[in-house]
C-alpha positions as a printed Julia matrix, in Angstrom:
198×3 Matrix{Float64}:
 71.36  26.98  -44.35
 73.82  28.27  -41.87
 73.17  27.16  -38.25
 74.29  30.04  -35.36
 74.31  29.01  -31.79
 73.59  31.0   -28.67
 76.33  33.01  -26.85
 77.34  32.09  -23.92
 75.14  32.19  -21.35
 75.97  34.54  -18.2
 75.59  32.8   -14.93
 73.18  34.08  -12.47
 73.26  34.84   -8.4
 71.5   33.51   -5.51
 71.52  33.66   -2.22
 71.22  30.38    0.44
 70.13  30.53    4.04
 70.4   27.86    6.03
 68.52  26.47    8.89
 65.33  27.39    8.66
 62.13  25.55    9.91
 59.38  25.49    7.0
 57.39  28.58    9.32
 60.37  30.48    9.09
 60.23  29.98    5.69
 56.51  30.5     5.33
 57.14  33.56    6.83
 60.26  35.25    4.66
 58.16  34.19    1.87
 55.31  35.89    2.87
 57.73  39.02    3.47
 59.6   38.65   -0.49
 56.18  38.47   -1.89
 56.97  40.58   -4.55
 57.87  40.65   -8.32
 61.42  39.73   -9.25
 62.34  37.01   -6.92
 62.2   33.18   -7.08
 62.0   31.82   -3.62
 62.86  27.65   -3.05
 63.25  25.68   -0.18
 65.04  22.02    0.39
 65.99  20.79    4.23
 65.44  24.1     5.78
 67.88  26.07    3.15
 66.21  29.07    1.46
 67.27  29.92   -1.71
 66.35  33.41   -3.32
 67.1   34.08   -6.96
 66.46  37.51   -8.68
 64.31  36.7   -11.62
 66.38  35.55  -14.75
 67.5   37.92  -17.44
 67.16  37.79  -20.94
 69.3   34.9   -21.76
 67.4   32.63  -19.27
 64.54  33.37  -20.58
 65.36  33.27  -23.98
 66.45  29.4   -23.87
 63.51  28.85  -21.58
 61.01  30.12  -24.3
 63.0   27.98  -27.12
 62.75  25.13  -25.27
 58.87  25.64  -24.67
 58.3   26.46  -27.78
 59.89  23.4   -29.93
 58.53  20.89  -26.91
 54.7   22.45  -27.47
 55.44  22.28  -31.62
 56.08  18.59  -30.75
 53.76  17.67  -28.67
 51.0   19.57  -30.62
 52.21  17.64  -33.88
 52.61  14.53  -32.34
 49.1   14.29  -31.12
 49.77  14.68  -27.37
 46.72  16.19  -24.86
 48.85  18.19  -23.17
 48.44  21.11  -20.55
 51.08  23.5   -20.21
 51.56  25.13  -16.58
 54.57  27.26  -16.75
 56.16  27.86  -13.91
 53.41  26.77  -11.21
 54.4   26.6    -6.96
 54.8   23.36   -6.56
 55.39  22.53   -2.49
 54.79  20.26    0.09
 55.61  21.24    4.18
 55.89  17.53    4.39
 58.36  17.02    2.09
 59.99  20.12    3.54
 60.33  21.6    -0.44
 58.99  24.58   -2.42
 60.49  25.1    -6.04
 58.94  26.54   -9.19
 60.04  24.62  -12.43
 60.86  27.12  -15.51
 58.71  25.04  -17.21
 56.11  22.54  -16.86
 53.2   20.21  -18.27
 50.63  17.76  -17.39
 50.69  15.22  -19.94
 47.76  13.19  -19.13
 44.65  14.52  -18.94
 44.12  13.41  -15.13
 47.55  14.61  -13.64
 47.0   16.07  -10.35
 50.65  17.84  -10.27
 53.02  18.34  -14.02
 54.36  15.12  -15.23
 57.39  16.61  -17.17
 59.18  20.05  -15.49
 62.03  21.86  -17.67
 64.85  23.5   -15.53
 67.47  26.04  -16.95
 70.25  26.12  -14.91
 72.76  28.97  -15.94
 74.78  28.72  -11.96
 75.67  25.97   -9.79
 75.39  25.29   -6.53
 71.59  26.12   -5.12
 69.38  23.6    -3.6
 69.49  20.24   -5.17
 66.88  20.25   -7.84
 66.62  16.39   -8.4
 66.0   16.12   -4.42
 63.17  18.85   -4.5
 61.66  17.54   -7.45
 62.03  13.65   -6.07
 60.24  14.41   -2.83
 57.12  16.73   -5.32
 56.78  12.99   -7.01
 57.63  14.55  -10.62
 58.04  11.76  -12.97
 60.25  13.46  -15.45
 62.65  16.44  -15.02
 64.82  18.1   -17.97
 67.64  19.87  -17.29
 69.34  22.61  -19.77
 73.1   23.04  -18.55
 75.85  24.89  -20.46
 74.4   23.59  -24.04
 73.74  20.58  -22.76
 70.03  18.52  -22.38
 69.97  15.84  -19.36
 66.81  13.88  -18.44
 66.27  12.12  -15.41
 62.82   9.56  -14.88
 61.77   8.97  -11.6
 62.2    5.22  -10.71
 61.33   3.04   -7.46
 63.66   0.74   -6.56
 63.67  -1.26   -3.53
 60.58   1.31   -1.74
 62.39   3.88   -2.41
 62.16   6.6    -5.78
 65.08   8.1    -7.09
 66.1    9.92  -10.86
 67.97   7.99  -12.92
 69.48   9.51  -15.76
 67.9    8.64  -19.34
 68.78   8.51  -22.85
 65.39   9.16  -24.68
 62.2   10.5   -22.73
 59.48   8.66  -21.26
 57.22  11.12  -20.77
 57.53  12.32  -24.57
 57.87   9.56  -26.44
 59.06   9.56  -29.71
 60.66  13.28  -29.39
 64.07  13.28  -31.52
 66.75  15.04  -28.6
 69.4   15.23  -31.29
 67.66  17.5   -33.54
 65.72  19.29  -30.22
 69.14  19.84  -29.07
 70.11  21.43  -32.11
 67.0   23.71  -32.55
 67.57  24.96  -29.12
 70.96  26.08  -29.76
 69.73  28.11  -33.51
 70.28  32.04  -32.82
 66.91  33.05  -34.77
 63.69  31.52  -32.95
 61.71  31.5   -35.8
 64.21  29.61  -37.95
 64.15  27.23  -34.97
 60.59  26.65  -34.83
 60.72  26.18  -39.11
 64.05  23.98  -38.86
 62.31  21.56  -36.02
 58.88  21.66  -37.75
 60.23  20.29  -41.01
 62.15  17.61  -39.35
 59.04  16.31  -37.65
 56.9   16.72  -41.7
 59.73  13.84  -42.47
């Protein structure tokens, strides 16, 4: 069997304002309300990003699709809640994961959220999702899978980057990497699903 990978990946545009109070924000939100924008807010910076295209959403689906085959095989109760608001004025922070899911059947917010990130720069995602107490964030970057688990050290929680999940144990990254990066989705799906039959 001959393995294809995904072309590269264009990278996408956003816009950052800065210096906003979270009414201002509240406000421009209320005003973008409309299809084809992602709105996100950190520290009083507003970042607006046109929906993704094709190839975002293309890896995003992949990814879903191979973690749900998983966790479905692996004998998880698992609830999958896309790309849910997730905010607290508090925290000062808005953001909407690509992906997310509650893991344990009495999760009050997503225990694991899936980011594909296809620019730099933006608001820092780790932060946002830090202050929205997410324990487990997985981040797609230029072919490459990073996890971060939320720790608290000394009183205080930060990410720290890890080499096997915690939220999904057992889940082999190597061969999840590889899946993701298989040009036909359905070949994907049949390549991962036989490697989990072993």
């Amino acid at each position: 069997m001959t393995i294809s990978t995904v072309p590269p990946i264009p990278k996408e545009n956003r816009l950052l304002f800065k210096g906003l109070t979270w009414r201002e924000f509240k406000a421009v939100e209320q005003l973008l309300d409309q299809p084809g924008y992602r709105l996100s807010f950190l520290d009083g910076i507003l970042e607006i990003q046109q929906m993704p295209g094709e190839p975002h959403e293309t890896v995003k689906k992949r990814i879903a699709a191979l973690l749900e085959l998983y966790l479905l095989m692996a004998g998880f109760d698992f609830q999958p809640t896309g790309s849910m608001t997730l905010e607290n004025e508090a925290g000062s922070v808005k953001r909407e994961a690509d992906e997310s899911y509650k893991l344990t059947s009495n999760s009050r917010r997503p225990d694991l959220v899936i980011e594909i990130v296809f620019s730099s720069g933006g608001i820092d995602k780790l932060e946002a999702y830090k202050r929205l107490k997410i324990a487990e964030v997985w981040l797609w970057e230029d072919g490459v899978l990073e996890l971060y688990h939320l720790q608290n050290n000394s009183n205080e929680a930060c990410y720290e980057k890890i080499n096997h999940s915690e939220a999904v144990s057992g889940i082999d990254l190597e061969v999840f990497c590889r899946c993701i990066l298989i040009e036909n989705h359905v070949e994907a799906l049949k390549t991962f699903q036989a490697s989990l039959s072993m």
